[in-house]
DRENPA-3360 file (N, C-alpha, C; in nm, 2 decimals, always signed):
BEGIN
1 = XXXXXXXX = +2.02/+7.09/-3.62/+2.16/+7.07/-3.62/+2.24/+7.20/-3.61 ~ +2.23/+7.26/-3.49/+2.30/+7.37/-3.46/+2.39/+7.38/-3.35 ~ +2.52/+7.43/-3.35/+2.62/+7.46/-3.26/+2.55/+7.54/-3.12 ~ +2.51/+7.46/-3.02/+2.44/+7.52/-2.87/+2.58/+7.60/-2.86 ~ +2.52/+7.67/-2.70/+2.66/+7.72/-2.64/+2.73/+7.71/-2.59 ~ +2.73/+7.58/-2.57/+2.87/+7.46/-2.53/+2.95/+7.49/-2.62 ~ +2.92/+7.47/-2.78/+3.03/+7.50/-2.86/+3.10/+7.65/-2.91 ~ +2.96/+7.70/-2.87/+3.02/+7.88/-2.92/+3.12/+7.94/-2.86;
9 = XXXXXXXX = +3.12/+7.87/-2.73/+3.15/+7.98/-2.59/+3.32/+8.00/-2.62 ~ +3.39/+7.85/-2.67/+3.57/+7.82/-2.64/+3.56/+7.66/-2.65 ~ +3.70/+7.63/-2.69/+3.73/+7.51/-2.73/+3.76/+7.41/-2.62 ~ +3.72/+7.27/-2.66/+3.73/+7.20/-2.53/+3.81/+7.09/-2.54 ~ +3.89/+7.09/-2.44/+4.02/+6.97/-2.44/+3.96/+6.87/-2.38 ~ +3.98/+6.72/-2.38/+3.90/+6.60/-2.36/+4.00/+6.55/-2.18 ~ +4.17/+6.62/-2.20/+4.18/+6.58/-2.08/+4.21/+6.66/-1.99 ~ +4.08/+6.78/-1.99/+4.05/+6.85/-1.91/+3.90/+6.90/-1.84;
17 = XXXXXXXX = +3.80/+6.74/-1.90/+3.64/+6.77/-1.91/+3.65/+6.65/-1.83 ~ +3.53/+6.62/-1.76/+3.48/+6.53/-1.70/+3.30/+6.46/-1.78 ~ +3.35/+6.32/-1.72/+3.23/+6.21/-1.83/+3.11/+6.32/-1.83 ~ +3.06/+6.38/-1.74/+2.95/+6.47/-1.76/+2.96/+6.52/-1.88 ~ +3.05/+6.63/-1.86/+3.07/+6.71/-1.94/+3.10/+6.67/-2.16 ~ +3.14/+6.56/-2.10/+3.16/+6.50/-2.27/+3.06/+6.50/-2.29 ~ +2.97/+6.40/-2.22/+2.84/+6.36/-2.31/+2.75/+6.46/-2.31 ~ +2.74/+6.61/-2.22/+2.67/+6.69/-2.28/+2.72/+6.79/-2.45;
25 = XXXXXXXX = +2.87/+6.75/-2.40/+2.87/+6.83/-2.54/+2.88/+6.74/-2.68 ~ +2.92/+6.60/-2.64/+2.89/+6.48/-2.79/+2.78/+6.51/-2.83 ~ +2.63/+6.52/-2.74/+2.49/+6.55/-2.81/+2.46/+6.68/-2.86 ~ +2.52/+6.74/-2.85/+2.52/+6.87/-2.87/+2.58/+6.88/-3.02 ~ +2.72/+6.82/-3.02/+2.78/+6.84/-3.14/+2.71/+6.85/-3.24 ~ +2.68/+6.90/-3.39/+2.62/+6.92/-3.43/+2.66/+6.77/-3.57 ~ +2.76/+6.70/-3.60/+2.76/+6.59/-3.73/+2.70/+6.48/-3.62 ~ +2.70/+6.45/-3.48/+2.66/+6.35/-3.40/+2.49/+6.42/-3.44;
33 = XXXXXXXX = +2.44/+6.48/-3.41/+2.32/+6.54/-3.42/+2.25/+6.44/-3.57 ~ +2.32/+6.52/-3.69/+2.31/+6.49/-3.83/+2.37/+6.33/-3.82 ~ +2.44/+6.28/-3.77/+2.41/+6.11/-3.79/+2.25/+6.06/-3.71 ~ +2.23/+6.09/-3.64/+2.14/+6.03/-3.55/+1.99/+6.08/-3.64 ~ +1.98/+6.18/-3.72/+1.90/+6.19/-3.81/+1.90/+6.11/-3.92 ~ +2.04/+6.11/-3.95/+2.02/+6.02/-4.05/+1.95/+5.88/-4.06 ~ +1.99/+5.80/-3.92/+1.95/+5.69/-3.91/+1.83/+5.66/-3.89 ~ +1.76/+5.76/-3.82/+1.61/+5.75/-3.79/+1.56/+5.74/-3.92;
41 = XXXXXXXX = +1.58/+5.86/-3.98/+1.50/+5.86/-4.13/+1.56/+5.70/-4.24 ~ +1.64/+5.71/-4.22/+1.69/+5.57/-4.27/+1.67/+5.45/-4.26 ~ +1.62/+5.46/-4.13/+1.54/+5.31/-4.05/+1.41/+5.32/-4.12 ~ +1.36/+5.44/-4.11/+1.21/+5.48/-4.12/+1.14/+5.44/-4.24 ~ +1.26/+5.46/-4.33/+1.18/+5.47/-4.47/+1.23/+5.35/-4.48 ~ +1.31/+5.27/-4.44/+1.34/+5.09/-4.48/+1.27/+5.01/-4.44 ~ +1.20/+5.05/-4.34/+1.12/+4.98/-4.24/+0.99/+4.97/-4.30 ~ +0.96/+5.09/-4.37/+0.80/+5.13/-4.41/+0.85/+5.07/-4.54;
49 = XXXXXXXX = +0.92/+5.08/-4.64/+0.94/+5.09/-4.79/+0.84/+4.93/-4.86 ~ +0.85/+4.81/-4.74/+0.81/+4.67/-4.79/+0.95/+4.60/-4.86 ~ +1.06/+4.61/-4.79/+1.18/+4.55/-4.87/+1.18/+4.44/-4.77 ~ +1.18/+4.35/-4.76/+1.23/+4.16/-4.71/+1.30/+4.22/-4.62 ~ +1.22/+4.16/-4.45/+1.34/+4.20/-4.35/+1.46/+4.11/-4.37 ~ +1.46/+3.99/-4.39/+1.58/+3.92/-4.38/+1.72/+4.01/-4.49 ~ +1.64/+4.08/-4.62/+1.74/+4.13/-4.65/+1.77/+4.28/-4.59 ~ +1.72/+4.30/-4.50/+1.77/+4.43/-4.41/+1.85/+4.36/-4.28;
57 = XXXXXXXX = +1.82/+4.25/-4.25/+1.92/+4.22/-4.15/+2.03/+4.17/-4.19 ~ +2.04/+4.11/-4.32/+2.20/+4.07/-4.41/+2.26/+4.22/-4.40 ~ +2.20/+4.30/-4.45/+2.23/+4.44/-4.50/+2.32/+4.52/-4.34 ~ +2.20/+4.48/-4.23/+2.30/+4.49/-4.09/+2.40/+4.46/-4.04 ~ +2.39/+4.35/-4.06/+2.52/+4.25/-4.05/+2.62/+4.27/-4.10 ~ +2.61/+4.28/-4.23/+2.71/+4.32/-4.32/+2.78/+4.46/-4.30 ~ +2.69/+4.58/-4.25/+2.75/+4.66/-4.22/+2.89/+4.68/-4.12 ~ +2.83/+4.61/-4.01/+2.86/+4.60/-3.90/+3.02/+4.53/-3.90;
65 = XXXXXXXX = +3.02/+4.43/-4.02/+3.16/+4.37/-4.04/+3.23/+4.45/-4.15 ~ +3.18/+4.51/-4.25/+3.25/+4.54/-4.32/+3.31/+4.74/-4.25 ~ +3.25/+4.76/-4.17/+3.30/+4.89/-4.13/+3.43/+4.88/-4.05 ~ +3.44/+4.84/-3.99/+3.57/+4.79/-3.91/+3.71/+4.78/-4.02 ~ +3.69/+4.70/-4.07/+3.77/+4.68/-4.22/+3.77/+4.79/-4.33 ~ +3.67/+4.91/-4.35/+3.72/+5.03/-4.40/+3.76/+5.13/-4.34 ~ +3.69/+5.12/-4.21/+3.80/+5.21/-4.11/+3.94/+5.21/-4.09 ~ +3.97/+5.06/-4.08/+4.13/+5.05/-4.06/+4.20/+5.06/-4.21;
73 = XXXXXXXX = +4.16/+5.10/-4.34/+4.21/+5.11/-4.46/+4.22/+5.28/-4.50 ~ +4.09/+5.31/-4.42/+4.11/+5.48/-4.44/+4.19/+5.52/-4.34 ~ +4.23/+5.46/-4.22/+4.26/+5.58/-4.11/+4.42/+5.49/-4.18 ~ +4.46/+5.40/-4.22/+4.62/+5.35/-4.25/+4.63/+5.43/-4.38 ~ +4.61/+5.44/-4.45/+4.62/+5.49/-4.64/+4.58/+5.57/-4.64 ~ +4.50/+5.66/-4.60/+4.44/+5.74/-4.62/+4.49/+5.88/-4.56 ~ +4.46/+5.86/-4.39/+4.43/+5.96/-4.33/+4.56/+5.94/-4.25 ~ +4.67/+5.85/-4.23/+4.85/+5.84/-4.25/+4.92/+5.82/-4.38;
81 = XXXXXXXX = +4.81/+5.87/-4.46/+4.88/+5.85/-4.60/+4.92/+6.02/-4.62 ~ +5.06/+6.05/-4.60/+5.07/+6.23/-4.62/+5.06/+6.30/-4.79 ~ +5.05/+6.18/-4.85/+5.00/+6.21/-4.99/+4.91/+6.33/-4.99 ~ +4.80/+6.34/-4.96/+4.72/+6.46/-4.96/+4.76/+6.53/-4.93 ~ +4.89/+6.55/-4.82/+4.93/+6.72/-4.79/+5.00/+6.75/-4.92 ~ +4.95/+6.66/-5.03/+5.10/+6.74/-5.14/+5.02/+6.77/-5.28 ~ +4.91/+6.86/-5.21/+4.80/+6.94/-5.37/+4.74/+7.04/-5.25 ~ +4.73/+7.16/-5.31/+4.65/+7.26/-5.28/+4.49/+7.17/-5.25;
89 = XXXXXXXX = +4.47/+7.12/-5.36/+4.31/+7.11/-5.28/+4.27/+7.01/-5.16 ~ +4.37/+6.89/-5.20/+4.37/+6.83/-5.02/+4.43/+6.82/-4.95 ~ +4.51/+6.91/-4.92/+4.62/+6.99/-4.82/+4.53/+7.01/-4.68 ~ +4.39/+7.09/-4.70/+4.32/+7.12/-4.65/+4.24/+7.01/-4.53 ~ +4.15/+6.93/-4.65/+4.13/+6.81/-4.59/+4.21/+6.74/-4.49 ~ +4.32/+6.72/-4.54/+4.41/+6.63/-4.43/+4.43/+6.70/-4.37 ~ +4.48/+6.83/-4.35/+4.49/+6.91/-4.23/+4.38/+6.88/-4.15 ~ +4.22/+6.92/-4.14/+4.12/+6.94/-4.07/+4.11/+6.74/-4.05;
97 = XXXXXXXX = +4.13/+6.67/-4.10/+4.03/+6.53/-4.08/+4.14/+6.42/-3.97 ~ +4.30/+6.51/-3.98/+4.37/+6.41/-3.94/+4.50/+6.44/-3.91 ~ +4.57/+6.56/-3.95/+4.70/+6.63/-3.91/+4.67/+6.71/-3.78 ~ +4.54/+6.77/-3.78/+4.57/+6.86/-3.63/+4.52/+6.75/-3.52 ~ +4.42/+6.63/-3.53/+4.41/+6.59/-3.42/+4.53/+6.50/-3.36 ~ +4.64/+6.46/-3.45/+4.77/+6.43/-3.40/+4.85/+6.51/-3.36 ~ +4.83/+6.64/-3.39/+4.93/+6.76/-3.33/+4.83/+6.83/-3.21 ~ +4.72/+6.79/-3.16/+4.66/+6.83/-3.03/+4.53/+6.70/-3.07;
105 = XXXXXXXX = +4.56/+6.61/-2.97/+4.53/+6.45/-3.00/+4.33/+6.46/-2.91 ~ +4.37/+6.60/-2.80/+4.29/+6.58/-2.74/+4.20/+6.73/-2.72 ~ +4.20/+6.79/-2.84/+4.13/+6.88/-2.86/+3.96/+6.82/-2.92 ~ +3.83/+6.82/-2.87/+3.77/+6.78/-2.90/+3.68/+6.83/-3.04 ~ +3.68/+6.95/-3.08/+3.63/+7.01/-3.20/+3.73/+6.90/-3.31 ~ +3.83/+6.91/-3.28/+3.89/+6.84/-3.42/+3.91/+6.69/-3.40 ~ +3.83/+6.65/-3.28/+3.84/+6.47/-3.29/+3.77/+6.44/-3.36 ~ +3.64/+6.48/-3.33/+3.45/+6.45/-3.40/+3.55/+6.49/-3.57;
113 = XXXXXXXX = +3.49/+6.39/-3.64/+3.49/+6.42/-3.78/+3.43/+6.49/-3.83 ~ +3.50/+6.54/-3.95/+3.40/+6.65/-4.06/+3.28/+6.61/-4.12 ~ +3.18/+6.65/-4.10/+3.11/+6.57/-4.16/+3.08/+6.59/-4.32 ~ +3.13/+6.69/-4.35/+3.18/+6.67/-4.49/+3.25/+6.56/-4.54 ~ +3.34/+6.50/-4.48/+3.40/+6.37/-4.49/+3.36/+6.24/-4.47 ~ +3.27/+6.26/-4.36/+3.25/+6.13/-4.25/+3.14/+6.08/-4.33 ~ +3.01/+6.19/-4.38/+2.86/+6.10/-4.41/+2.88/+6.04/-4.52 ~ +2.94/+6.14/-4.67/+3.00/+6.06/-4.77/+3.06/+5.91/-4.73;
121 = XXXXXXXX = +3.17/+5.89/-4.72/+3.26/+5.78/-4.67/+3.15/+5.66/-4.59 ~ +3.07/+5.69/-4.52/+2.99/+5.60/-4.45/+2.84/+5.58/-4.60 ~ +2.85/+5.65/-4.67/+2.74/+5.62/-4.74/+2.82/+5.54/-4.83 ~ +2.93/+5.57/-4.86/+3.00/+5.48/-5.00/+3.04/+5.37/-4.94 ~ +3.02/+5.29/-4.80/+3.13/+5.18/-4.73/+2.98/+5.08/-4.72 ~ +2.84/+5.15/-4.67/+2.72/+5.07/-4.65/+2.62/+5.07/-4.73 ~ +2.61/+5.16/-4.79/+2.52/+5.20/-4.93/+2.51/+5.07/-5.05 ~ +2.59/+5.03/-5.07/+2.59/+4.91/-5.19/+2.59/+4.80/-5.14;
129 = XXXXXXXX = +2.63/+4.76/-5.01/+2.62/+4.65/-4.97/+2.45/+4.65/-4.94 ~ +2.43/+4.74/-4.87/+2.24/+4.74/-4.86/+2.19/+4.72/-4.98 ~ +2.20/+4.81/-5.11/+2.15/+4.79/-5.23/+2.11/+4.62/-5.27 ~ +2.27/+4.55/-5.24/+2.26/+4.46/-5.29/+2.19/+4.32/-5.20 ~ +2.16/+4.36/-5.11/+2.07/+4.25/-5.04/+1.89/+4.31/-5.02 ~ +1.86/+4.44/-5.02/+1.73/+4.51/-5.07/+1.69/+4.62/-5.12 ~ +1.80/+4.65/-5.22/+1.73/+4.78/-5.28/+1.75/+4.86/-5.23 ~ +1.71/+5.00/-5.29/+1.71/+5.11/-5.20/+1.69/+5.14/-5.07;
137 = XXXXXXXX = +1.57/+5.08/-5.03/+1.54/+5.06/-4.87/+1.66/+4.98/-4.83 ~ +1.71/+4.89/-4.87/+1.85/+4.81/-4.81/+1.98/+4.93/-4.77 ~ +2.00/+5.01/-4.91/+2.09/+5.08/-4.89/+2.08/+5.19/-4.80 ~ +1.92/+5.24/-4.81/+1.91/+5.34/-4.69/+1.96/+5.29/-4.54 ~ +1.90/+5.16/-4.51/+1.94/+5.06/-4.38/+2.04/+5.08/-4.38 ~ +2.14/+5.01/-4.44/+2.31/+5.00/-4.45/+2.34/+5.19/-4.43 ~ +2.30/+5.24/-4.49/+2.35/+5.38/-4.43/+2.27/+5.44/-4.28 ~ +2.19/+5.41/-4.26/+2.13/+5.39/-4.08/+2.23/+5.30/-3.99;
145 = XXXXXXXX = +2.22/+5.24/-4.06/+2.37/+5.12/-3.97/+2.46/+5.22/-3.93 ~ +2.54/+5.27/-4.02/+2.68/+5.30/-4.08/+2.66/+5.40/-3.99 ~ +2.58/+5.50/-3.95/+2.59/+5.63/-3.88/+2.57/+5.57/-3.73 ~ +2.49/+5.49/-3.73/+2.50/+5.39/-3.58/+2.62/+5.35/-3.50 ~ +2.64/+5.33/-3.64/+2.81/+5.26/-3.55/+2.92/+5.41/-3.58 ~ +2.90/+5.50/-3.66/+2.93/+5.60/-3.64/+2.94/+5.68/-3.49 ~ +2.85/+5.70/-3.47/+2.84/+5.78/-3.29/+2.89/+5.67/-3.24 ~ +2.88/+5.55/-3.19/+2.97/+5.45/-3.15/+3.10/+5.46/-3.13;
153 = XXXXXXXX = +3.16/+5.47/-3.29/+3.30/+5.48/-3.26/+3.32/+5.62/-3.21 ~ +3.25/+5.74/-3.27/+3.30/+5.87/-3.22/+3.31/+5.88/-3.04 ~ +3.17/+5.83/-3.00/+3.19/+5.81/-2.83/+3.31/+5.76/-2.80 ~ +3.32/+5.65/-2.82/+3.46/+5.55/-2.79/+3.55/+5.61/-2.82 ~ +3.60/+5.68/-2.92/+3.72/+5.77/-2.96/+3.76/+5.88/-2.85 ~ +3.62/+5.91/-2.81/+3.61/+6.06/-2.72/+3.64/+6.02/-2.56 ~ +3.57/+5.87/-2.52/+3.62/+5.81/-2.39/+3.79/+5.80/-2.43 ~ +3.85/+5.74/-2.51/+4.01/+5.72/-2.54/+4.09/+5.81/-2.51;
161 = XXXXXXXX = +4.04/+5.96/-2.56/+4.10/+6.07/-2.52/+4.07/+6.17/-2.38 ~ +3.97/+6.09/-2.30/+3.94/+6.17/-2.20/+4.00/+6.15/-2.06 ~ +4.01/+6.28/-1.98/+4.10/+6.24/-1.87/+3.99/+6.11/-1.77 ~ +4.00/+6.03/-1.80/+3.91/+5.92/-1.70/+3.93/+5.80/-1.77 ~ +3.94/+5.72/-1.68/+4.01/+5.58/-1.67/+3.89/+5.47/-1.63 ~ +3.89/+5.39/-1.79/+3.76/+5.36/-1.79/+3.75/+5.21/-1.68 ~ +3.64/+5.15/-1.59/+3.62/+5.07/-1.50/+3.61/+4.93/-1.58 ~ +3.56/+4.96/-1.72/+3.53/+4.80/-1.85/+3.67/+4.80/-1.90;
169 = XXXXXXXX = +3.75/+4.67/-1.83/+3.86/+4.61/-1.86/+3.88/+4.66/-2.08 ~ +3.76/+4.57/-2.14/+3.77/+4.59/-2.26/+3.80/+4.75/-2.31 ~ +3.72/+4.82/-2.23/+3.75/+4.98/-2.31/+3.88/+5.03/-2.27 ~ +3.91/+5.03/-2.13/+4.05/+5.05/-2.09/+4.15/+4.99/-2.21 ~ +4.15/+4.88/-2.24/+4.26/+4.84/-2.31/+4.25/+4.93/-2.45 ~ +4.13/+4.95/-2.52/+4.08/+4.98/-2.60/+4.20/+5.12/-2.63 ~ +4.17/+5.22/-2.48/+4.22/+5.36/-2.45/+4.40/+5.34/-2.49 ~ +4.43/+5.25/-2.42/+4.57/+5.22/-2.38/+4.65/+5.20/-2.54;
177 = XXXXXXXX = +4.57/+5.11/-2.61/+4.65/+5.11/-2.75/+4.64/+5.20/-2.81 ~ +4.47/+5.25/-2.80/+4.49/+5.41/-2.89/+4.56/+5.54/-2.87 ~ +4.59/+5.53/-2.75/+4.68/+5.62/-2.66/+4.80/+5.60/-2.74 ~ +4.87/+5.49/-2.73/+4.98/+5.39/-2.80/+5.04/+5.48/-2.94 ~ +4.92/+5.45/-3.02/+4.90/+5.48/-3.15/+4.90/+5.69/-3.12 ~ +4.87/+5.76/-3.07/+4.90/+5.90/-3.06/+5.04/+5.94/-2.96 ~ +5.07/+5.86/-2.88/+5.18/+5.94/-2.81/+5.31/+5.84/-2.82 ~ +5.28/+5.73/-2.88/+5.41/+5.62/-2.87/+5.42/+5.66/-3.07;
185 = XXXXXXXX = +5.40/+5.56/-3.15/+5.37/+5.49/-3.26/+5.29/+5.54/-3.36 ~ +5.25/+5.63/-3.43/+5.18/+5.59/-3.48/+5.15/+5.51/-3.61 ~ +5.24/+5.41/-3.65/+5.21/+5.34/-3.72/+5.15/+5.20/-3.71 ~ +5.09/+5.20/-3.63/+5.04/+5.06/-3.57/+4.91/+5.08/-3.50 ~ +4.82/+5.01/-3.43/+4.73/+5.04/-3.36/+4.64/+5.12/-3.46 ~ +4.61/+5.12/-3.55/+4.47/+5.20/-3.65/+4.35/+5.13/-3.60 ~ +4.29/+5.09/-3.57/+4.15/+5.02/-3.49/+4.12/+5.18/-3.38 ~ +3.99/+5.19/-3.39/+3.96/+5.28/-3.26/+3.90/+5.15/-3.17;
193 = XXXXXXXX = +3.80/+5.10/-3.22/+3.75/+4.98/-3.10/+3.76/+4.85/-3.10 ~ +3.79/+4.82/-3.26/+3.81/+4.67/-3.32/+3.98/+4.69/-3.40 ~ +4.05/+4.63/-3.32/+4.20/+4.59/-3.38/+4.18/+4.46/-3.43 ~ +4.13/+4.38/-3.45/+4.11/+4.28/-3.55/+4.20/+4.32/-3.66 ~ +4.16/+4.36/-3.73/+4.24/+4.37/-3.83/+4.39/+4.46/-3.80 ~ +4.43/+4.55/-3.74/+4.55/+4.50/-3.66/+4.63/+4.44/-3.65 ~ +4.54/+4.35/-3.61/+4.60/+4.15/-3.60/+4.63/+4.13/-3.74 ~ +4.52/+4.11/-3.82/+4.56/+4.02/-3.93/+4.63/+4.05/-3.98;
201 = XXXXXXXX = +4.66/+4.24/-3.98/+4.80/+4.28/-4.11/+4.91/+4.29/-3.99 ~ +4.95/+4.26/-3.92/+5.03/+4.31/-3.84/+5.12/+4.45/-3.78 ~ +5.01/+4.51/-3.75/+5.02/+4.65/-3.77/+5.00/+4.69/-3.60 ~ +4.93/+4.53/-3.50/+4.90/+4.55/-3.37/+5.05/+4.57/-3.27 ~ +5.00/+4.66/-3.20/+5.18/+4.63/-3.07/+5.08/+4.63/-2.91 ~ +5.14/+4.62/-2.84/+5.05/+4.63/-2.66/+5.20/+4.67/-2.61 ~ +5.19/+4.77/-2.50/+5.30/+4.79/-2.42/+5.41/+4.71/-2.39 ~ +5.37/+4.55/-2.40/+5.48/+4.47/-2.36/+5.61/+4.45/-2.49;
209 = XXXXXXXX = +5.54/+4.46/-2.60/+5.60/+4.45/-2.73/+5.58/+4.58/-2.82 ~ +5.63/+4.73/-2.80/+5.62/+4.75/-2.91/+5.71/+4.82/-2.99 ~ +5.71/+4.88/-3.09/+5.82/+4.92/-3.18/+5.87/+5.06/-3.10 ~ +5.99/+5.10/-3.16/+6.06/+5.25/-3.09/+5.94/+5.36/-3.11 ~ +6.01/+5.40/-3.02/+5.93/+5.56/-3.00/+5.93/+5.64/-3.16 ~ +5.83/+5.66/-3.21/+5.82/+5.70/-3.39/+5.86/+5.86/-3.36 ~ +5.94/+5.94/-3.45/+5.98/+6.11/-3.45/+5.86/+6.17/-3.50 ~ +5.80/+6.09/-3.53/+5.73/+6.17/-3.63/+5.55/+6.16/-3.63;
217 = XXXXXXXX = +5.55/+6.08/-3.43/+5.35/+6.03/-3.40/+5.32/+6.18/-3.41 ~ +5.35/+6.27/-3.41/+5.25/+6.39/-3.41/+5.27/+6.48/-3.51 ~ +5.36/+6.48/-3.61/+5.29/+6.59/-3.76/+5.34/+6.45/-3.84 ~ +5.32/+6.33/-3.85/+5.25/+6.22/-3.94/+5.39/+6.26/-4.11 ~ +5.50/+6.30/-3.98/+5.56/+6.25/-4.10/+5.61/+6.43/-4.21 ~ +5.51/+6.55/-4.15/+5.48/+6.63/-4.21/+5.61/+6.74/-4.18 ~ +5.73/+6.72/-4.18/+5.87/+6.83/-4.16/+5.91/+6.91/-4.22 ~ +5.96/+6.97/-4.13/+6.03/+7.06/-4.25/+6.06/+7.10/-4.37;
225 = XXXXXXXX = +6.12/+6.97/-4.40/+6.15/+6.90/-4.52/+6.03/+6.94/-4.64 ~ +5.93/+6.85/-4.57/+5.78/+6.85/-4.62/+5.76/+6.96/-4.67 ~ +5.76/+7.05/-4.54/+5.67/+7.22/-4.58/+5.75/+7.25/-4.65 ~ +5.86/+7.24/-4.72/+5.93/+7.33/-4.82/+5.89/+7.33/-4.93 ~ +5.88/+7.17/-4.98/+5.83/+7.17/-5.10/+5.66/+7.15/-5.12 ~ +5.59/+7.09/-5.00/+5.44/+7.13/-4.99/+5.42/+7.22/-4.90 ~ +5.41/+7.35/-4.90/+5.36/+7.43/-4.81/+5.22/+7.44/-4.75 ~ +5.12/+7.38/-4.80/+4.99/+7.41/-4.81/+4.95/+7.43/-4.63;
233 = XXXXXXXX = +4.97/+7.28/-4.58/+4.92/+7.30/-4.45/+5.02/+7.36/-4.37 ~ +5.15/+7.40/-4.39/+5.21/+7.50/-4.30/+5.12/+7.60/-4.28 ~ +5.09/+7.65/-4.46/+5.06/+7.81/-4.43/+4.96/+7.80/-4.35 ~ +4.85/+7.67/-4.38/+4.74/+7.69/-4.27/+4.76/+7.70/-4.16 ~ +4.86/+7.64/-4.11/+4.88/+7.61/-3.95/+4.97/+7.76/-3.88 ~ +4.98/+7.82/-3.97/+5.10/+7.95/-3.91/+5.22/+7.88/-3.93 ~ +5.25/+7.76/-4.04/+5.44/+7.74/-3.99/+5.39/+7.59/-3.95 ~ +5.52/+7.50/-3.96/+5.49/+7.37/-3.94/+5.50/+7.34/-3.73;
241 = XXXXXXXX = +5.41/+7.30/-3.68/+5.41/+7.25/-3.60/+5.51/+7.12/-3.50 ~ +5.58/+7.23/-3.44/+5.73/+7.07/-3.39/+5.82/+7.10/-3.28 ~ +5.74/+7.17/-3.24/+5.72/+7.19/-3.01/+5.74/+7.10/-2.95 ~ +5.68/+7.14/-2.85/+5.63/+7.06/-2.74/+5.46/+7.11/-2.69 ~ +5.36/+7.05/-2.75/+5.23/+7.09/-2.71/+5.21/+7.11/-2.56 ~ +5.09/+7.12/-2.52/+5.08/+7.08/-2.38/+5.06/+6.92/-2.32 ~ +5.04/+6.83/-2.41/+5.00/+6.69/-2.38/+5.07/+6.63/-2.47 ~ +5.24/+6.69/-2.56/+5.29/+6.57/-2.64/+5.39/+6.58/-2.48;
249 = XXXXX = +5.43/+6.63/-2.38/+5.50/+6.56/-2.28/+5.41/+6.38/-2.22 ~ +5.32/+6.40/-2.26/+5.27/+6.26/-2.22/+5.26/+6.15/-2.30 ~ +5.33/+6.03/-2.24/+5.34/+5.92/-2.30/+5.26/+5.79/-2.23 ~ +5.24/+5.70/-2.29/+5.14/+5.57/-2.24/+5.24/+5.52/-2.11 ~ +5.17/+5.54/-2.02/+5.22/+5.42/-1.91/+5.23/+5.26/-1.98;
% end
């Protein structure tokens, strides 16, 4: 789990790389690296441990549905919740997990999650649910799942942001809302691949219906105003962010 020289060399923008080029540097990345370990060893030892496959395939299942539904609770409350820019200690965090990839949407070092953040959060969302259908070996599974569908969504995220226009009607659309959600809105559209729930809280819009242009899709709300009396992620940033990037001129067709 080491940074090759794809990563050493300079930073890479998503809508200025070609599909080649993503998926040599996605494998390369080094928390895609560390999920994909995780899972093998996770499989490995659930597989060998003697835990009841039926309760490792509940434990799959389960994953698989219940992740979609804590994704869209962390990326709504959480990670649009500007509460953390207002303490020294998670000023930080939200800067690095969710403030800069809305202020450069398509910088790819800060799309891929931290994995300081990412492996935690996937062990606390699949971990117990595995426990409770086999045990340890269950929970290990449920956290093999959880990093599975991990690179999953990270790929999918990284197609969303990339200059290339996908040929799978479903991913296209996929692109189009999440696009939505960084250059229109961002209060709507939280799903990277499953808007399901979307739907249910009504939080979904598509081009033909959606709410005004938001002032505030790219520093999440974080103004002037803000840095005055929370400074933390200004000082990180050099000063609050509220330009014109190179890619906030671009809006969703």
């Amino acid at each position: 789990m080491i940074k090759l020289g794809f990563w050493s060399r300079r930073r890479h923008h998503l809508d200025k790389m070609t599909l080649k080029e993503l998926v040599k540097a996605y494998f390369q990345y080094y928390a895609i690296q560390a999920y994909i370990l995780v899972a093998i060893a996770g499989y490995a030892y659930a597989l060998t441990a003697g835990a009841p496959l039926a309760g490792l395939a509940w434990t799959g299942l389960a994953a698989v549905l219940i992740y979609p539904l804590a994704w869209y609770g962390i990326h709504r409350f959480i990670l649009h919740g500007n509460w953390l820019a207002k303490t020294p200690l998670t000023a930080p965090v939200w800067k690095r997990i969710h403030y800069d990839h809305h202020q450069d949407p398509h910088d790819l070092h800060i799309l891929f999650g931290a994995l300081y953040t990412t492996l935690p959060t996937v062990a606390i969302v699949t971990m117990p649910v595995g426990y409770y259908f086999a045990g340890w070996p269950g929970a290990a599974f449920g956290l093999a799942t959880g990093c599975v569908i991990t690179c999953f969504y990270e790929f999918c995220h990284c197609i969303e942001h990339l200059s290339y226009k996908p040929k799978n009607p479903i991913l296209a659309r996929m692109k189009q809302m999440h696009m939505a959600h960084h250059f229109h809105n961002e209060r709507g559209n939280f799903g990277i691949t499953n808007f399901l729930w979307d739907r249910v809280f009504a939080t979904l819009y598509t081009n033909e219906r959606r709410p005004p242009k938001s002032v505030t899709v790219f520093n999440l709300g974080y103004d002037d105003a803000m840095a005055a009396r929370y400074p933390w992620v200004a000082e990180l940033s050099g000063g609050v962010a509220k330009g014109t990037p190179r890619d906030r001129r671009r809006d969703v067709a």
